[in-house]
C-alpha positions in Angstrom: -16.7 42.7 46.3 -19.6 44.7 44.9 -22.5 42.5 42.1 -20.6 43.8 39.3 -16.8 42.1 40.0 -19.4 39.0 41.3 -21.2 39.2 37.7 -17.7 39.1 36.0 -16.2 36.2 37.9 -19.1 34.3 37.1 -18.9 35.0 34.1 -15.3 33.6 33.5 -16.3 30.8 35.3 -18.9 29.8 33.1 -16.8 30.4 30.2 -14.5 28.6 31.4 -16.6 25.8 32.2 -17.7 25.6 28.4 -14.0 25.5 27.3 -13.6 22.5 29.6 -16.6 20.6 28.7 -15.9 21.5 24.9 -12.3 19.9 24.9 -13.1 17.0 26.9 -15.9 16.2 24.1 -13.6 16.2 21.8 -10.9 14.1 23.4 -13.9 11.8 23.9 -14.6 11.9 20.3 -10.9 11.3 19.1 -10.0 8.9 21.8 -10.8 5.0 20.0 -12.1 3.1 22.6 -12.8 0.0 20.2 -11.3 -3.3 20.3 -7.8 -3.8 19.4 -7.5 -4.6 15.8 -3.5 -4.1 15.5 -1.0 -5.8 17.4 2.9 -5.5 17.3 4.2 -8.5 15.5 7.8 -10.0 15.0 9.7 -7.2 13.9 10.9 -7.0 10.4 14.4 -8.6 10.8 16.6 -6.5 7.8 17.1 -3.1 8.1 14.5 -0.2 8.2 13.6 0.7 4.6 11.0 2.2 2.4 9.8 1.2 -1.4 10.4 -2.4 -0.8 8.5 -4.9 -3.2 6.4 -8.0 -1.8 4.6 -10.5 -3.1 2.7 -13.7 -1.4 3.0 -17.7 -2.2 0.2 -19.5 -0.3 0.5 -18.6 3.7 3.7 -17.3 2.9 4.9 -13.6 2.5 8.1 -12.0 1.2 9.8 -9.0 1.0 12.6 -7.8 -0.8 15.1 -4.9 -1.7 14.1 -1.1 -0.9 15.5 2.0 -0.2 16.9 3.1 3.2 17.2 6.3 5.1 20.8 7.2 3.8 19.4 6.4 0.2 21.5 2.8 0.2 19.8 0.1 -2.3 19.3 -2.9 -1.0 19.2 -6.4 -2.4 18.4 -8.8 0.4 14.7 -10.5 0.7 12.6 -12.2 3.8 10.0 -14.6 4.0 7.2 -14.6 6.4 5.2 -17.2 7.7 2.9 -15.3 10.3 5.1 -16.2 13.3 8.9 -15.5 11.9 11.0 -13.9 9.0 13.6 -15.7 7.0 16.4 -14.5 4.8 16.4 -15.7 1.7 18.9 -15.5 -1.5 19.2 -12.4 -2.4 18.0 -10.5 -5.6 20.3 -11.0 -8.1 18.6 -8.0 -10.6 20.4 -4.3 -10.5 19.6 -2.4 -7.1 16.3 -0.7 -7.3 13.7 1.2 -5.1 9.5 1.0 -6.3 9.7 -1.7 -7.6 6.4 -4.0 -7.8 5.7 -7.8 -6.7 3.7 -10.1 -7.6 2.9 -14.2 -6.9 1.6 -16.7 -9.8 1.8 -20.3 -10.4 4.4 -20.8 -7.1 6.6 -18.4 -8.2 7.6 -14.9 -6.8 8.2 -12.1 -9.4 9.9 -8.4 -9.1 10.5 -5.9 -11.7 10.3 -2.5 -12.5 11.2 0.4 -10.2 14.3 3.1 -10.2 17.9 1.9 -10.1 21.5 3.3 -9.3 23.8 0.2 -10.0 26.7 1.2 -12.9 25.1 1.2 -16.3 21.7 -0.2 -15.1 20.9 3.5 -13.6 17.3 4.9 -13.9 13.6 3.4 -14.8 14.0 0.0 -15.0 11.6 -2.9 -17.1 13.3 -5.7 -16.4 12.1 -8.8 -14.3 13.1 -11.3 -12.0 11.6 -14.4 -10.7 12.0 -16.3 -7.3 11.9 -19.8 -6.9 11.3 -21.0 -3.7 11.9 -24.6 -3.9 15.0 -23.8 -5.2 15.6 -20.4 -3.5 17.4 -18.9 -6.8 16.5 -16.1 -8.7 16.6 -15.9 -12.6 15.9 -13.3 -15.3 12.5 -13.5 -17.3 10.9 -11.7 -20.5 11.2 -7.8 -20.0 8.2 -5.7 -18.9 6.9 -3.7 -22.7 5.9 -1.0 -21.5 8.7 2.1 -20.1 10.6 1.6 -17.0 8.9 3.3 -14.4 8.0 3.5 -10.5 4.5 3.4 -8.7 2.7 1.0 -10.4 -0.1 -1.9 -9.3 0.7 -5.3 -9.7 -2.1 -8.3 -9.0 -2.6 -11.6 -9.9 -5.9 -13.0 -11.1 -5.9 -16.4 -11.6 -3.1 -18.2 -13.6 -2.1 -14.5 -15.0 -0.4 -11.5 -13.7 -1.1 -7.8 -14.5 0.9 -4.6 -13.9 0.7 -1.2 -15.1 -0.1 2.4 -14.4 3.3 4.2 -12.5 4.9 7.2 -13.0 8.5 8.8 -14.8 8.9 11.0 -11.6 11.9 12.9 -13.4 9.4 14.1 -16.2 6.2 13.5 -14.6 5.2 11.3 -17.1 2.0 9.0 -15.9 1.1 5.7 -17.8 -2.3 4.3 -18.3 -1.0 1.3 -19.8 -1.4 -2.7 -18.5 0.3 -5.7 -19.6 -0.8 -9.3 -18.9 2.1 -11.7 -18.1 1.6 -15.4 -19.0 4.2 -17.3 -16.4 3.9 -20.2 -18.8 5.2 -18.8 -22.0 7.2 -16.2 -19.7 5.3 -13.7 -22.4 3.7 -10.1 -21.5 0.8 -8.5 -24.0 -1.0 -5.1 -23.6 -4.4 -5.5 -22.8 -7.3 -2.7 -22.5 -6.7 -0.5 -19.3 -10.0 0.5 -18.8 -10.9 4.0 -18.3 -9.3 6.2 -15.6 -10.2 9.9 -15.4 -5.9 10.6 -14.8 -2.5 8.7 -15.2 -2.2 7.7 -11.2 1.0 6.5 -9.8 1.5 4.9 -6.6 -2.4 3.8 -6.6 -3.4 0.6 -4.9 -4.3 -2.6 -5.5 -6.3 -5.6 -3.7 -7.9 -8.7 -5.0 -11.2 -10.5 -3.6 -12.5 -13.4 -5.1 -10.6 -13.3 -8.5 -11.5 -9.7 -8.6 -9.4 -7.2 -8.7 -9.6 -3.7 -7.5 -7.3 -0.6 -8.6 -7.5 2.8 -7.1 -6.2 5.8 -5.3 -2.9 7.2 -6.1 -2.1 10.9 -7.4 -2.1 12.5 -10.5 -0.9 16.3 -11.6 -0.4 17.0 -7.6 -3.5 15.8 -6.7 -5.1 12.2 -5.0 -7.0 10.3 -7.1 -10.7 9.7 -7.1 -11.0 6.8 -9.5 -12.0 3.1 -8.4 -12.3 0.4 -11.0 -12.4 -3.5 -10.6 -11.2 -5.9 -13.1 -11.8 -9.5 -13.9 -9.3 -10.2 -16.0 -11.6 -9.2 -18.9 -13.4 -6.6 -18.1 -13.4 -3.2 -16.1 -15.9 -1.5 -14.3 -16.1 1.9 -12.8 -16.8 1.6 -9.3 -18.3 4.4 -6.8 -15.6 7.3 -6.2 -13.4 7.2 -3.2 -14.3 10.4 -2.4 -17.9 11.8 -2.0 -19.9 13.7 0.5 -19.6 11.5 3.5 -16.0 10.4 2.8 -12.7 10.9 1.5 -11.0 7.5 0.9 -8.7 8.8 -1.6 -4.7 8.0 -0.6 -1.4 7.1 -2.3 1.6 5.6 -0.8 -0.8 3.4 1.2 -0.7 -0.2 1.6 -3.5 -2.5 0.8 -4.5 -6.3 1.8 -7.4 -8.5 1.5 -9.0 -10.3 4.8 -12.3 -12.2 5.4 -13.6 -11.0 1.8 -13.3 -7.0 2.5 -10.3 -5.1 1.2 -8.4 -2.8 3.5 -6.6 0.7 2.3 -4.1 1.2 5.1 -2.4 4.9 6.2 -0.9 6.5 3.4 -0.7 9.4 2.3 -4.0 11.9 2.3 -4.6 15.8 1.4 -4.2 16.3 5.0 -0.7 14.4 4.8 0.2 10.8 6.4 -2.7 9.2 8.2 -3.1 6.0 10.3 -6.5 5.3 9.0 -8.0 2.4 7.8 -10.5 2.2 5.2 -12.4 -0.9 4.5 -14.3 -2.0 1.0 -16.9 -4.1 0.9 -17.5 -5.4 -2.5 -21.1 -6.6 -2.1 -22.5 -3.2 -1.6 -19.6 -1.5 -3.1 -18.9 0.8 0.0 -16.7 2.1 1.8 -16.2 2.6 5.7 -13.3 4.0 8.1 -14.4 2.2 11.4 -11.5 -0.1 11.7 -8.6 0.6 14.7 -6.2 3.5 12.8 -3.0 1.9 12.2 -0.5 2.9 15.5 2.1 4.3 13.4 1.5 6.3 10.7 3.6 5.5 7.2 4.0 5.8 3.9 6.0 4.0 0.8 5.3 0.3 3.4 4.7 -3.2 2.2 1.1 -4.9 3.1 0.0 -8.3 2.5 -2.2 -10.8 4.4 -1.1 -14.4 5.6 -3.2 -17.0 7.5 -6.2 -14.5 7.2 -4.4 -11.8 8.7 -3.2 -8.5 7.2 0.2 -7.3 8.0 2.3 -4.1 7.4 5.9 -3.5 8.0 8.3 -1.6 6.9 7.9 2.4 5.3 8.7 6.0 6.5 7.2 9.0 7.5 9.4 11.8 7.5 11.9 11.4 8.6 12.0 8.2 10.0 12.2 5.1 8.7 10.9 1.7 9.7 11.7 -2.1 10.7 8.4 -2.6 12.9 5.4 -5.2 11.9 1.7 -5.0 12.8 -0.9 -7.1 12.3 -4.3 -6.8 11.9 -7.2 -8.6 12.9 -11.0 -7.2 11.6 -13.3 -7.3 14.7 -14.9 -4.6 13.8 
C-alpha cells in the first residue's frame, strides 16, 4: 500500500474518531444522571382520559370527569390520599371536558369547560360543588363571565378566582376574572391585571397566599407573560422566556412543593416536553434542573399532597393516559 492510500485511511480514521467522540459527548450531555425525582405511583384507577378537572381539600386530592380517547365524557371522580384512589359520587353537572377545579372552605368546586349532553351542548358557566362529608354534589351560583375552556382557577385564602380561557370555535380569548365568595355562593369581576394577550390553557400555582398565573398561548403562539396576585393586587413578574431560557408552555400541569412552584411537561414551540421548570419566588427565577417528567403529556391534572407533587392522567398524541408519578425535589 503506497503513503498516499496510508494518508487516506488515516484520514478516515481520524474522522471517524471525531464522529465517535462527538456523539458520545452528546449522549453524555443528554443522559440525566441526577437523583431520581419521579417515581411511578398507584396508578390512576378510572379510565385513561385527558382535560380532567382537580382540585385539593387538605392532604387530599380529587379528580373528576374528562375526555377519553374515543371522545366519551365522563362523569365519574377519585380521591387521592398519597397512597390510594377512591371513587366517589359522581358529578351530577352536564358531561364536560376543560373544565377547571378549585378547593375553598372544605369544599370541592367544578365548572366551566365544553359539553355534549342534550340541550346543555357547548361552553358551559355553570358550577358544581362537592361535599365531602356528605359525598353529594349540588348546583351553585353560575360563573358571569362566557362559558368557556382553558382557564386558571386558584384559591387564595377564604376566596376563589377563575378566569382567562378561550372560545376555541371562534378563537375568542378572555382577560376577564371573577372572585367567588363560597359564603354568599356570589361571584364579582374584579381587575385582571395586565396581560400583553388573551392566554388560554395558562397555568396556575399558589405559594404562600400568592398566586402565580402564566404561560398558555395566544394567536398561535406561547405566552410570555408571568404575573402574581394577592388577591388585591397584580404584579408583572420577569418573562418566562429570555436569553438563557424558554419557560413558556401550555397544556402543562403545575403544583406547589417545599415553597417553589413547578411547571410540568406541556406543551412548548418545540412540541410536548417532559421538562420541569421550577420558580423560586424569592428571587423571582426560574431553573430547569429538576428530573424531566418520564412521560411526556399534555391536557394532565397536577396537584401536590403530603408535600409531594403528583401528575396523572393526559395524552400525547395519540395516546392517552391512566399512569401516576410522583415527584419529590432533591435537586
Amino acid at each position: 500500500m503506497n503513503k498516499r492510500n496510508w494518508l487516506v485511511l488515516l484520514l478516515i480514521g481520524a474522522f471517524a474518531m471525531t464522529i465517535f467522540n462527538s456523539c458520545k459527548k452528546e449522549d453524555e450531555t443528554e443522559t440525566d444522571s441526577g437523583p431520581t425525582e419521579w417515581e411511578r405511583s398507584n396508578a390512576f384507577v378510572g379510565s385513561p382520559r385527558n382535560l380532567a378537572a382537580t382540585f385539593t381539600l387538605g392532604d387530599v386530592a380529587y379528580v373528576v370527569g374528562g375526555k377519553m380517547k374515543n371522545n366519551e365524557l365522563l362523569s365519574d371522580g377519585y380521591s387521592f390520599d398519597g397512597s390510594s384512589w377512591t371513587r366517589i359520587a359522581d358529578f351530577n353537572g352536564p358531561l364536560r371536558h376543560g373544565a377547571v377545579a378549585f378547593g375553598v372552605s372544605g369544599k370541592g368546586y367544578v365548572g366551566l369547560g365544553y359539553g355534549a349532553d342534550g340541550e346543555e351542548s357547548g361552553y358551559l358557566k355553570d358550577f358544581y360543588q362537592y361535599d365531602p362529608a356528605g359525598k353529594t354534589w349540588k348546583k351553585v351560583a353560575d360563573f358571569p363571565g362566557e362559558g368557556r375552556v382553558g382557564a386558571v382557577a386558584f384559591t387564595i385564602g377564604e376566596f376563589a378566582y377563575v378566569g382567562l380561557g378561550t372560545n376555541e370555535a371562534t378563537d375568542q380569548g378572555y382577560l376577564d376574572f371573577y372572585k367567588y365568595d363560597p359564603k354568599a355562593d356570589k361571584w364579582s369581576q374584579i381587575n385582571a391585571g395586565k396581560f400583553t394577550v388573551k392566554p388560554a390553557y395558562a397555568f396556575a400555582f399558589v405559594i404562600n397566599n400568592v398566586a402565580y398565573i402564566g404561560g398558555g398561548y395566544s394567536n398561535g403562539q406561547p405566552s410570555n407573560d408571568f404575573h402574581a396576585f394577592d388577591g388585591t393586587t397584580w404584579t408583572k413578574k420577569g418573562d418566562l422566556s429570555n436569553s438563557t431560557r424558554d419557560a413558556r408552555r401550555f397544556k402543562a400541569s403545575a403544583f406547589t412543593v417545599g415553597g417553589n412552584g413547578y411547571v410540568v411537561s406541556g406543551q412548548s414551540l418545540s412540541g410536548v416536553v417532559p421538562t420541569v421548570w421550577k420558580y423560586n419566588p424569592a428571587d423571582d427565577s426560574w431553573s430547569d434542573g429538576s428530573q424531566s417528567l418520564p412521560s411526556a403529556r399534555i391536557n394532565a391534572v397536577g396537584f401536590a399532597v403530603k408535600g409531594k407533587g403528583y401528575i396523572t392522567t393526559g395524552n400525547s398524541g395519540s395516546s392517552f393516559f391512566d399512569d401516576t408519578y410522583e415527584f419529590t425535589p432533591v435537586r
